[in-house]
Every structure is written in structure tokens, then in C-alpha cells.
C-alpha positions in Angstrom: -5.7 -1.5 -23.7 -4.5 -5.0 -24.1 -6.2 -6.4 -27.5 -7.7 -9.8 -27.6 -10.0 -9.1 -24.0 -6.9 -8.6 -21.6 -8.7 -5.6 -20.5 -9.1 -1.7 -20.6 -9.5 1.3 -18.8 -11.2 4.6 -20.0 -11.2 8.3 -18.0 -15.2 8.8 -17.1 -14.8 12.2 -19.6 -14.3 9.6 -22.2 -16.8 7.1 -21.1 -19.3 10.0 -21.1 -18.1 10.9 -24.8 -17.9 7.3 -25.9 -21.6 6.4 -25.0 -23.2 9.7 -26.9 -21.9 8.1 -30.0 -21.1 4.7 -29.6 -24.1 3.2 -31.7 -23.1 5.9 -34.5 -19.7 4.4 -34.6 -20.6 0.8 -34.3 -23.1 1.3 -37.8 -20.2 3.2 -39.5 -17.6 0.6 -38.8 -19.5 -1.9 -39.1 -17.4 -4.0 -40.9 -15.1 -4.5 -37.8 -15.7 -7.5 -36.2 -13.5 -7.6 -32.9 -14.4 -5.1 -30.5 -11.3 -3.9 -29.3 -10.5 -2.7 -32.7 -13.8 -1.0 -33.4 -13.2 0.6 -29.8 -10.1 2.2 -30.7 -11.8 3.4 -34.0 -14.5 5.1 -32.3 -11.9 6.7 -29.3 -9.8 7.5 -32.3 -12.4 9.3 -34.2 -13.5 11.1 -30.5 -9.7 12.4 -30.9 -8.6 9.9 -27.9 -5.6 8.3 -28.7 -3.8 4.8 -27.2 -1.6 5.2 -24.0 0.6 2.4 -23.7 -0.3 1.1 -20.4 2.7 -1.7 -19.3 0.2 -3.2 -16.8 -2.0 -5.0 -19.1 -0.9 -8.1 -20.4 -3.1 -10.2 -23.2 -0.5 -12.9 -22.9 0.0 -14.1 -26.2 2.5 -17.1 -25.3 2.7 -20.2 -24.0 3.9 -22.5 -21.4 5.9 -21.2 -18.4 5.6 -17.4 -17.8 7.6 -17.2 -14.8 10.7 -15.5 -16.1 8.5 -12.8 -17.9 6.7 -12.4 -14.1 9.5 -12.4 -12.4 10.9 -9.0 -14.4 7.7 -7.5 -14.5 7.8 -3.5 -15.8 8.2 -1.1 -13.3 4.4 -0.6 -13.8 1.4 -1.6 -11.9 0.1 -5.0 -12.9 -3.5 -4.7 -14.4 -4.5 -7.9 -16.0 -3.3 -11.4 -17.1 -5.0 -13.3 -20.2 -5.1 -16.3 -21.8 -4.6 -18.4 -18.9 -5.5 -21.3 -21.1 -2.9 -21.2 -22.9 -0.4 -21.0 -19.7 1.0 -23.1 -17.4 0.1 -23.1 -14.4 1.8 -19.4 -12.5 3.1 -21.9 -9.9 4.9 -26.1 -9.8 2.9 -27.9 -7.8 -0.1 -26.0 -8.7 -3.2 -26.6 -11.2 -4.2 -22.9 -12.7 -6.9 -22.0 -10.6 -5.1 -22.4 -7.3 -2.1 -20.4 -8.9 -4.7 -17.7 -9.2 -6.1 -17.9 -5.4 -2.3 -18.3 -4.6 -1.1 -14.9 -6.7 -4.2 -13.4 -4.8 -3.3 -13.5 -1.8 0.0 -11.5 -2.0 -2.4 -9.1 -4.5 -5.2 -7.9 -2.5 -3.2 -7.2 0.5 -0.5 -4.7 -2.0 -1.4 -4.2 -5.4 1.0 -1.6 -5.7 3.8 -4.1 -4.7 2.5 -7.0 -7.4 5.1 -8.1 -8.9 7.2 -5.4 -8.8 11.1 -5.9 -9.5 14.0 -5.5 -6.3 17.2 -5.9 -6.8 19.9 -6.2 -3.5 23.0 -7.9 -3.2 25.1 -10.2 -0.4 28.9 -8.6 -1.6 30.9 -11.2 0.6 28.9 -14.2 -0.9 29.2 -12.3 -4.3 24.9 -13.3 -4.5 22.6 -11.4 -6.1 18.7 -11.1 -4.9 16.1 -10.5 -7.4 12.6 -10.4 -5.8 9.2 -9.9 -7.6 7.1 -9.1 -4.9 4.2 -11.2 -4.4 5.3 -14.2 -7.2 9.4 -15.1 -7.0 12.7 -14.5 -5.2 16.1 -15.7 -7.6 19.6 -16.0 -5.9 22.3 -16.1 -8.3 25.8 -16.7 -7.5 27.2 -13.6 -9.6 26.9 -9.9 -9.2 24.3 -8.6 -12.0 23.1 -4.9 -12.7 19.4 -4.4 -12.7 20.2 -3.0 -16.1 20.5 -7.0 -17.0 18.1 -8.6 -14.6 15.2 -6.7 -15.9 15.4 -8.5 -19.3 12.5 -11.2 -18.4 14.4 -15.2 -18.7 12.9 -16.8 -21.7 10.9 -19.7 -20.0 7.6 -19.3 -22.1 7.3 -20.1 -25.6 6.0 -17.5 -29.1 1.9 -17.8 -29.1 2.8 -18.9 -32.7 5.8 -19.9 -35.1 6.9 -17.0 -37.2 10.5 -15.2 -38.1 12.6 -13.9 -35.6 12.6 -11.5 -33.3 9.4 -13.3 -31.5 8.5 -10.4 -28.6 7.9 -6.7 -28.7 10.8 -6.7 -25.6 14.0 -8.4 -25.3 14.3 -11.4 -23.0 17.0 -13.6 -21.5 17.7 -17.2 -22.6 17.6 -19.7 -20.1 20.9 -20.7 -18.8 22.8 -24.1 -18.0 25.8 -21.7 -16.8 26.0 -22.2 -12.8 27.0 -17.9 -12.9 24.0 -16.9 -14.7 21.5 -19.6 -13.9 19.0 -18.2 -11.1 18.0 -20.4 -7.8 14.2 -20.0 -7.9 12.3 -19.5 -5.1 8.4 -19.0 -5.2 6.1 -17.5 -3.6 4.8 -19.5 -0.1 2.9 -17.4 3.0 2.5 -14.0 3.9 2.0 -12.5 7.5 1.0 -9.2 8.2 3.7 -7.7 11.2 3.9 -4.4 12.8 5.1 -1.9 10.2 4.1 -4.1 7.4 4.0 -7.0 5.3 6.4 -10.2 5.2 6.4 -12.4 2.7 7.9 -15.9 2.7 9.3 -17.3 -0.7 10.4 -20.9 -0.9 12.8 -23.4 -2.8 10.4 -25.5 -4.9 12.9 -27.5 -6.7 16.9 -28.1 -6.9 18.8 -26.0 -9.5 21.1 -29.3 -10.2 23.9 -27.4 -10.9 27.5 -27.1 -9.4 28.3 -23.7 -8.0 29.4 -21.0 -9.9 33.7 -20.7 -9.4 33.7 -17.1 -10.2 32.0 -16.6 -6.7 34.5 -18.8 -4.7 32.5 -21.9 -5.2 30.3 -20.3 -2.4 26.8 -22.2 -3.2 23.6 -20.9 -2.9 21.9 -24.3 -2.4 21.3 -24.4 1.4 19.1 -21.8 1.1 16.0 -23.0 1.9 13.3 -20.2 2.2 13.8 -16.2 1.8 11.9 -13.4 3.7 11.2 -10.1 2.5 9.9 -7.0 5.0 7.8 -4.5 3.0 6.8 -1.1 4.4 3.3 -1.2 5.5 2.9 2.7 3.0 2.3 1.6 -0.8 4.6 1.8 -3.4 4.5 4.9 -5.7 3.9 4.6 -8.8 6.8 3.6 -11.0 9.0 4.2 -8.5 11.7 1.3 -8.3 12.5 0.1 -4.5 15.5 -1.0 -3.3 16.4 -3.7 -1.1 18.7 -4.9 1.9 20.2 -8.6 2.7 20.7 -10.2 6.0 22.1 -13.7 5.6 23.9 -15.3 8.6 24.9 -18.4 7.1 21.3 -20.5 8.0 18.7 -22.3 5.2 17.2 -18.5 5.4 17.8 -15.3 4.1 16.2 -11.9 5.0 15.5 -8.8 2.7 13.6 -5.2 3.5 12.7 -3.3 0.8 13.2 0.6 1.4 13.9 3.3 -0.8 16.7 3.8 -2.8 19.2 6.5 -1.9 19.5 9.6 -4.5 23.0 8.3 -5.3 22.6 4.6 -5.3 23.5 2.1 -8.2 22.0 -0.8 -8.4 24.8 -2.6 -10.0 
């Protein structure tokens, strides 16, 4: 469940449960007036308890959710809430056609959405980062996934309150040219033989000079980046891995496969 209407999902055993005493429970807690709560009272007292489900997001922030979407769990995503609060899941978008424009990636591989692949370019010393479906970042340093998978603080606390502000730790945003990403969001999908690509574009400048730990080897003419998904869906909460093809052009291309038994992502 995620509280304040970001949505639910119940086994039909339960449901069937649920509804032969639902109206005793609603006159017994009456006194509860959100119904989220009183739900979880009544599955409580069926002897039902919560199963954190990392899929369902109420949202409780604001502004610019893009680095928490961009290191989305290894889960599948559920819901987003509280878009009113948000801005818009896209630049150059209003919120509704960041919606039809998250869509599109969504109801062609839901079990892809947003899910996290990490693959690097050694000789370049890049790393990829690619949540399928939303955003691709380049950065011009070699990071672990242990480290990428902390979500870039971009959004803001719902309100003001002590320290720490999440339930998960996050990444501060970064005017450091070795840690600060190249975004890339995204664009167009085509469905090939084999599977799905989908197309990921620059949608503003990072400004900055180019990290010297790399060999002041910039990232900035890259334009757009591809990435080839298997046309089979994803299981479950398993992670994927990825390769890199870059031959010095505006574009990079990346296949996800699956990761070797011995592989480090690192």
C-alpha cells in the first residue's frame, strides 16, 4: 500500500475476507477517518499484515523527481502520486504530456519501467546509467552500481522538518564535472526484430568542463543514446546488465542482457 491514495493491491483470498466484514470494521473503527488507515485496521484484524511493496510511490515531495526516477528500486513500478505537487516528469513538457510521454515506453514493457542498468565505456573511463523507459546519464568517472543506485537529490522534502528528510538515502546534486551526470531523457521508441529500442536524448547542456580524472575526455558531443532491449520481459527483481558501443559519433549504443554469474558491476 502506498498511504495517501498512491494505490493498493489485495490477493482475491483477502478481498473475499475483506468484504464479509468490511461494514463490521468500518462501525468499529469508526473513529478513523482516512481510509487507508481504517483498511489496514480491518486487514490487520483479518490477521493480514503490510508487505512493503517498493513499486508504489505516494510521492510525498516536491519539484523535480528525476533523480529519484532515474534510480528507481529494483522493483516493478506500480503507481506515481501527487502529481500536483511535481514537476513536470519531463523539460519541455507540461504534466499531462509527461504522463502520455512516460506511457508510451510503459505499455509496450512494464516490466522494464524504469528499471536501473549500469555499463561502462573503460577507454573513455564513462559510465552509463539507464532507467529504462524515463533517462540515460553519462558520467565521466567510473561508479559502482553500489553508488549510482542512491537516487540524485533533485526533488525537495513534501514539508520542512529535522533532518534526515527520506526513508532512503539520496545523492546531492553535484557541480563536480566527475560526479555530475550528462542527462539524457527519454525521446522515441521503435519496435525492431528481437525487441525494443529506445532512443534517449540531450535535452540541455551540462555547462561544465570535463572531468581531468578521465583524461579530459568530454562527454558533451554526445547527442542521443540508444538502448536494444530483449523482446522477453524482465524477471522480476532481477537486475540487467548492459553493453556499450561508442565509435566516437553524437551517438552511443547500449543492449541490455543478462548479467554473467561472476560479473561486478563496479
Amino acid at each position: 500500500m502506498a498511504y495517501g491514495g498512491g494505490g493498493y493491491a489485495l490477493s482475491y483470498p483477502l478481498v473475499e475476507a475483506l468484504v464479509a466484514k468490511l461494514d463490521e470494521c468500518i462501525e468499529k473503527y469508526h473513529f478513523i477517518w482516512a481510509g487507508d488507515k481504517l483498511q489496514s485496521y480491518c486487514l490487520a484484524d483479518l490477521g493480514a499484515d503490510l508487505i512493503p511493496e517498493k513499486g508504489f510511490h505516494q510521492m510525498d515531495l516536491r519539484g523535480d523527481l528525476s533523480g529519484l526516477l532515474s534510480s528507481h528500486p529494483t522493483a516493478p513500478l506500480l503507481s506515481l502520486h501527487h502529481f500536483g505537487a511535481l514537476a513536470p516528469l519531463f523539460p519541455g513538457m507540461d504534466r499531462h504530456g509527461s504522463v502520455l510521454q512516460i506511457m508510451k515506453a510503459a505499455n509496450v514493457d512494464q516490466s522494464r519501467m524504469l528499471q536501473q542498468s549500469v555499463c561502462y565505456v573503460r577507454a573513455k573511463n564513462w559510465t552509463f546509467s539507464v532507467s529504462w523507459g524515463y533517462s540515460a546519464h553519462v558520467y565521466e568517472n567510473i561508479f559502482p552500481r553500489s553508488y549510482l543506485k542512491l537516487p540524485i537529490e533533485t526533488f525537495r522534502p513534501w514539508l520542512r522538518g529535522w533532518f534526515p528528510f527520506y526513508m532512503f538515502n539520496t545523492r546531492r546534486v553535484s557541480r563536480n564535472p566527475c560526479e555530475a551526470p550528462h542527462w539524457f531523457f527519454f525521446d522515441s521508441l521503435e519496435q525492431v526484430e528481437g525487441g525494443v529500442v529506445t532512443s534517449y536524448t540531450r535535452k540541455f547542456i551540462r555547462n561544465m568542463t570535463s572531468c581531468s580524472f578521465s583524461g579530459d575526455i568530454s562527454a558533451d558531443p554526445l547527442a542521443s543514446i540508444r538502448v536494444f532491449s530483449p523482446i522477453t520481459p524482465k524477471e522480476g527483481r532481477k537486475v540487467e546488465c548492459c553493453d556499450v558501443e561508442y565509435e566516437g559519433a553524437d551517438v552511443a549504443n547500449i543492449r541490455l542482457r543478462d548479467c554473467r554469474s561472476d560479473e561486478i558491476i563496479s
